[in-house]
Short mmCIF file of the C-alpha atoms (twelve columns), coordinates in Angstrom:
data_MODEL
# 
_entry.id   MODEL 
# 
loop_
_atom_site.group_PDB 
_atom_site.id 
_atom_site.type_symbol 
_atom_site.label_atom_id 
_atom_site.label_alt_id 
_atom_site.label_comp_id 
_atom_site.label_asym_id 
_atom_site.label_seq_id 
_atom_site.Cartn_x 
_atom_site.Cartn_y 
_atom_site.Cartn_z 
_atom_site.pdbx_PDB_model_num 
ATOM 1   C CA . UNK A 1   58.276 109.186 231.601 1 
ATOM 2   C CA . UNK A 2   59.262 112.097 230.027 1 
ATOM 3   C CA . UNK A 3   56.166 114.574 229.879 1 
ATOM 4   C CA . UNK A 4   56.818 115.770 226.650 1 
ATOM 5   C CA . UNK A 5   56.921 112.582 224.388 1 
ATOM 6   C CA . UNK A 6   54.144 111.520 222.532 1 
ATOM 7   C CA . UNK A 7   53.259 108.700 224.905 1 
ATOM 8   C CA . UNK A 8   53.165 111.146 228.190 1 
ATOM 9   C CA . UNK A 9   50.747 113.535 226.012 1 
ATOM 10  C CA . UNK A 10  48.568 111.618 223.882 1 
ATOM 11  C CA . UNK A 11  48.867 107.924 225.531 1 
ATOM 12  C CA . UNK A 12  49.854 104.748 223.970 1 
ATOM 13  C CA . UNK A 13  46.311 103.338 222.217 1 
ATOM 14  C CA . UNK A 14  46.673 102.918 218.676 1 
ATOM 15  C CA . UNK A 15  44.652 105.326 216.728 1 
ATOM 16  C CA . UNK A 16  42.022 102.920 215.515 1 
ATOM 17  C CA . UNK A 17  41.264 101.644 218.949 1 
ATOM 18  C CA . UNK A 18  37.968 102.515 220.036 1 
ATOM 19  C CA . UNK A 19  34.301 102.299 219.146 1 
ATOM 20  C CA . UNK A 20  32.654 102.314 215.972 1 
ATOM 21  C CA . UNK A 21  29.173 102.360 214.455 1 
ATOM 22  C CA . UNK A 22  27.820 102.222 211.274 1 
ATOM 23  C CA . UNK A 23  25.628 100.010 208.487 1 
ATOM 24  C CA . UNK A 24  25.078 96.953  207.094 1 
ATOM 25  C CA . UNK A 25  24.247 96.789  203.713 1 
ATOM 26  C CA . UNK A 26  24.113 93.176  201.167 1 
ATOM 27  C CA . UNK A 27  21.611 91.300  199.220 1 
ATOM 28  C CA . UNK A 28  19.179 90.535  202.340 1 
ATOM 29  C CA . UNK A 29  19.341 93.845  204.287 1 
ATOM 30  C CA . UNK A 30  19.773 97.915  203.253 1 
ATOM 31  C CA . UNK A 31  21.013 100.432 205.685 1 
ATOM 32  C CA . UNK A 32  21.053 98.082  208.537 1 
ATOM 33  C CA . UNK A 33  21.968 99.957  211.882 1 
ATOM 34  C CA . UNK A 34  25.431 97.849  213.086 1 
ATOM 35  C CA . UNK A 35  28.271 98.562  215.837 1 
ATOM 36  C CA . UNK A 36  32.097 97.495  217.177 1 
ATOM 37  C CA . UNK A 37  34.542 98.060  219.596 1 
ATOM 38  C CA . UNK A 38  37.539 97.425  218.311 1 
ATOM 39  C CA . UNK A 39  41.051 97.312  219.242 1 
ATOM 40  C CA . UNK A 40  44.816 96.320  217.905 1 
ATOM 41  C CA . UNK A 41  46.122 93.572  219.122 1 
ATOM 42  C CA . UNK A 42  49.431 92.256  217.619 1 
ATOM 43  C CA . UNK A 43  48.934 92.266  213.791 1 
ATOM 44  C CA . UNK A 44  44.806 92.350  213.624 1 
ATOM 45  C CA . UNK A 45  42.304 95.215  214.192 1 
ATOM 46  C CA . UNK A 46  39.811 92.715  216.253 1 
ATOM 47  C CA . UNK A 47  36.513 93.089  218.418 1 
ATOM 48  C CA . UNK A 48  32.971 92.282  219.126 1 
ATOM 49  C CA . UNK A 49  30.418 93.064  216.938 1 
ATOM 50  C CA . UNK A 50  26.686 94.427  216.834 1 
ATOM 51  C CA . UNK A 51  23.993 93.998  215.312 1 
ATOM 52  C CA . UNK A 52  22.580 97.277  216.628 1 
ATOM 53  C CA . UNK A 53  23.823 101.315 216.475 1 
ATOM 54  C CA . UNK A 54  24.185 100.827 220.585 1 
ATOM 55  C CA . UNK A 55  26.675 98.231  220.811 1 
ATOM 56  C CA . UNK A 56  23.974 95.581  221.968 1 
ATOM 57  C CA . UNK A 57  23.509 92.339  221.400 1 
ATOM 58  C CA . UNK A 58  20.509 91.686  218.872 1 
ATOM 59  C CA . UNK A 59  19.570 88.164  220.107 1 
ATOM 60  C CA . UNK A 60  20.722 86.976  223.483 1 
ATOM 61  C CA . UNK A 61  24.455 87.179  223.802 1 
ATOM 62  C CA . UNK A 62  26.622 89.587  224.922 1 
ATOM 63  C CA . UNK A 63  27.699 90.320  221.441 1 
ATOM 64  C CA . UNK A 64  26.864 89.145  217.985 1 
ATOM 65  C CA . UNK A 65  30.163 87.608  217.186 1 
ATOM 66  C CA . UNK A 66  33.264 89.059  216.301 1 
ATOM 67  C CA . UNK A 67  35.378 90.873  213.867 1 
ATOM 68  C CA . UNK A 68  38.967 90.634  212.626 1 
ATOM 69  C CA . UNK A 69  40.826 92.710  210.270 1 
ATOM 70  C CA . UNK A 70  44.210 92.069  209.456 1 
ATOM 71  C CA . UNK A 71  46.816 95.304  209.982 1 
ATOM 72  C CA . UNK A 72  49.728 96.012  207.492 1 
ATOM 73  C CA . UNK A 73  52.999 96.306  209.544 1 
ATOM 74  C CA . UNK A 74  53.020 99.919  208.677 1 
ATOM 75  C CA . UNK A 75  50.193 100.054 211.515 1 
ATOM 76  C CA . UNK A 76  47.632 102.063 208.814 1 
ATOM 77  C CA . UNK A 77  47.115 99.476  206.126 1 
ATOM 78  C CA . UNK A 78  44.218 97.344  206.695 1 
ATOM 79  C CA . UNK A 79  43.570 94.014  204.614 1 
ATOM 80  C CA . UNK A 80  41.966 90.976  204.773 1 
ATOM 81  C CA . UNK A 81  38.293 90.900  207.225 1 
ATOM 82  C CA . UNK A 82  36.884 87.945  208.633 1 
ATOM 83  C CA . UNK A 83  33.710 88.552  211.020 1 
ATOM 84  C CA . UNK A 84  32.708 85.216  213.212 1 
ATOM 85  C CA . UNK A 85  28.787 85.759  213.407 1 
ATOM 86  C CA . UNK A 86  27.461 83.538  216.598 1 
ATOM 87  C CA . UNK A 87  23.327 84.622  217.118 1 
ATOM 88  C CA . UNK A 88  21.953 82.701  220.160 1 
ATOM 89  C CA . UNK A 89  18.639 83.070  219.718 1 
ATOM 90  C CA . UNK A 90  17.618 84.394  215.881 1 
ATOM 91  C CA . UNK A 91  14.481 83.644  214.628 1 
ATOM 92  C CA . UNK A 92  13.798 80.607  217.556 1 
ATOM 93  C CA . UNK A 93  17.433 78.873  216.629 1 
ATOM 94  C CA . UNK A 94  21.375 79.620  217.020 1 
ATOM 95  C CA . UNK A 95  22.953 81.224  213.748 1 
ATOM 96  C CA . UNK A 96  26.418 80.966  213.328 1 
ATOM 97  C CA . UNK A 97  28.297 82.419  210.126 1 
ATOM 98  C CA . UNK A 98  30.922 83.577  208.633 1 
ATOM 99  C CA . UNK A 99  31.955 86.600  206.447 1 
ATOM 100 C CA . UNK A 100 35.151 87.331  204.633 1 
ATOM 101 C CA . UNK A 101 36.280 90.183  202.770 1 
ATOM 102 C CA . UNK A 102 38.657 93.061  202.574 1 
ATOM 103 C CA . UNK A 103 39.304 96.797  204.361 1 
ATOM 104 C CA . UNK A 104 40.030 99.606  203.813 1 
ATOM 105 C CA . UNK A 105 40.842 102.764 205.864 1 
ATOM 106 C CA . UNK A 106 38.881 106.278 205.190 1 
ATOM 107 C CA . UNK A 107 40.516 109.169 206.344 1 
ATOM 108 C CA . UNK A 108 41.820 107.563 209.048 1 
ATOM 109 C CA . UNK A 109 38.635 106.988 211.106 1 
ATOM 110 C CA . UNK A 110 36.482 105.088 208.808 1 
ATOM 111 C CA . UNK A 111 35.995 101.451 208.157 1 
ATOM 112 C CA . UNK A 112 34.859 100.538 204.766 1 
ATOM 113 C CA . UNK A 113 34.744 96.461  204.591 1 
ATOM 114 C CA . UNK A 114 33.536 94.577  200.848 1 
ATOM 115 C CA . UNK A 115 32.138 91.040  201.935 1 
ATOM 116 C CA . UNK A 116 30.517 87.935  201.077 1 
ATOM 117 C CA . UNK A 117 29.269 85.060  203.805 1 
ATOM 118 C CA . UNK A 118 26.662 82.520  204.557 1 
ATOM 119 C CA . UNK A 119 24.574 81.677  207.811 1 
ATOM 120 C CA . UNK A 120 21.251 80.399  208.953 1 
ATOM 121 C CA . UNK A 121 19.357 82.978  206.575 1 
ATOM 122 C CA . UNK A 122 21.785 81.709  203.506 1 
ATOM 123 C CA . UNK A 123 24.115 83.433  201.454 1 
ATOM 124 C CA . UNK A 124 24.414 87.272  201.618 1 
ATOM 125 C CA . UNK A 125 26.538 88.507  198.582 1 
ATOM 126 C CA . UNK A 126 27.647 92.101  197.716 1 
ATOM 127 C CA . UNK A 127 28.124 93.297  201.237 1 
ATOM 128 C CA . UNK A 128 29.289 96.690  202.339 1 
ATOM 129 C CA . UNK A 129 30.056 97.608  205.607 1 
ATOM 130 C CA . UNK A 130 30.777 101.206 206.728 1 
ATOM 131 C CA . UNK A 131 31.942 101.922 210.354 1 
ATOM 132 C CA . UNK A 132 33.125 105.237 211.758 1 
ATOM 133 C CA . UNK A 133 34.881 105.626 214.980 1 
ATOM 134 C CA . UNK A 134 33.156 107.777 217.376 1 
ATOM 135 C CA . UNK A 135 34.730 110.560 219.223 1 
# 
């Protein structure tokens, strides 16, 4: 490889790979300390999610479930979010859900996802999610 292409000096990861933390915020919870790592693969922005600010599992898995955002072909635009919740052990049972929504990019290192879902708590309406990728 050539060491002056743009591979050979700045690699080949997309630019929204990598590790992001951030908060939770809906009708049940306010400022609600959450984390991903997330990576492109073929057309969706996809990863496990946290339920914590230290990319840790709040209740017995290895992750709390996990996210998928759908990536325009012009590899910036970011669309339609779907986050597959799967809690082992919350509140003595197992919690699955599932969250849809949309999102969009913030100066190209911030996540900001509108949602609605439902799990073992109920419905959670008027959700905002913020993530920023850590450098």
């Amino acid at each position: 490889m050539d060491e002056n292409t743009i591979e050979a000096k700045f690699g080949t990861a997309h630019f929204l790979d990598g590790r992001y933390t951030g908060t939770w915020n809906d009708n049940r919870y306010s400022n609600f300390p959450i984390s991903a790592t997330l990576g492109v693969n073929g057309e969706k922005l996809k990863g496990p999610f946290y339920y914590s600010g230290s990319f840790s599992s709040c209740c017995g898995g290895s992750n709390d479930g996990q996210i998928s955002i759908e990536l325009g072909s012009d590899g910036i635009t970011l669309g339609a979010f779907v986050y597959d919740q799967f809690l082992e052990s919350f509140q003595g049972q197992n919690c699955p859900g599932t969250y849809t929504g949309s999102c969009t990019l913030n100066s190209f290192s911030t996540l900001e996802i509108s949602f609605t879902g439902n799990d073992c708590e109920g419905d959670h309406t008027g959700g905002k999610i913020v993530l920023s990728k850590q450098f």
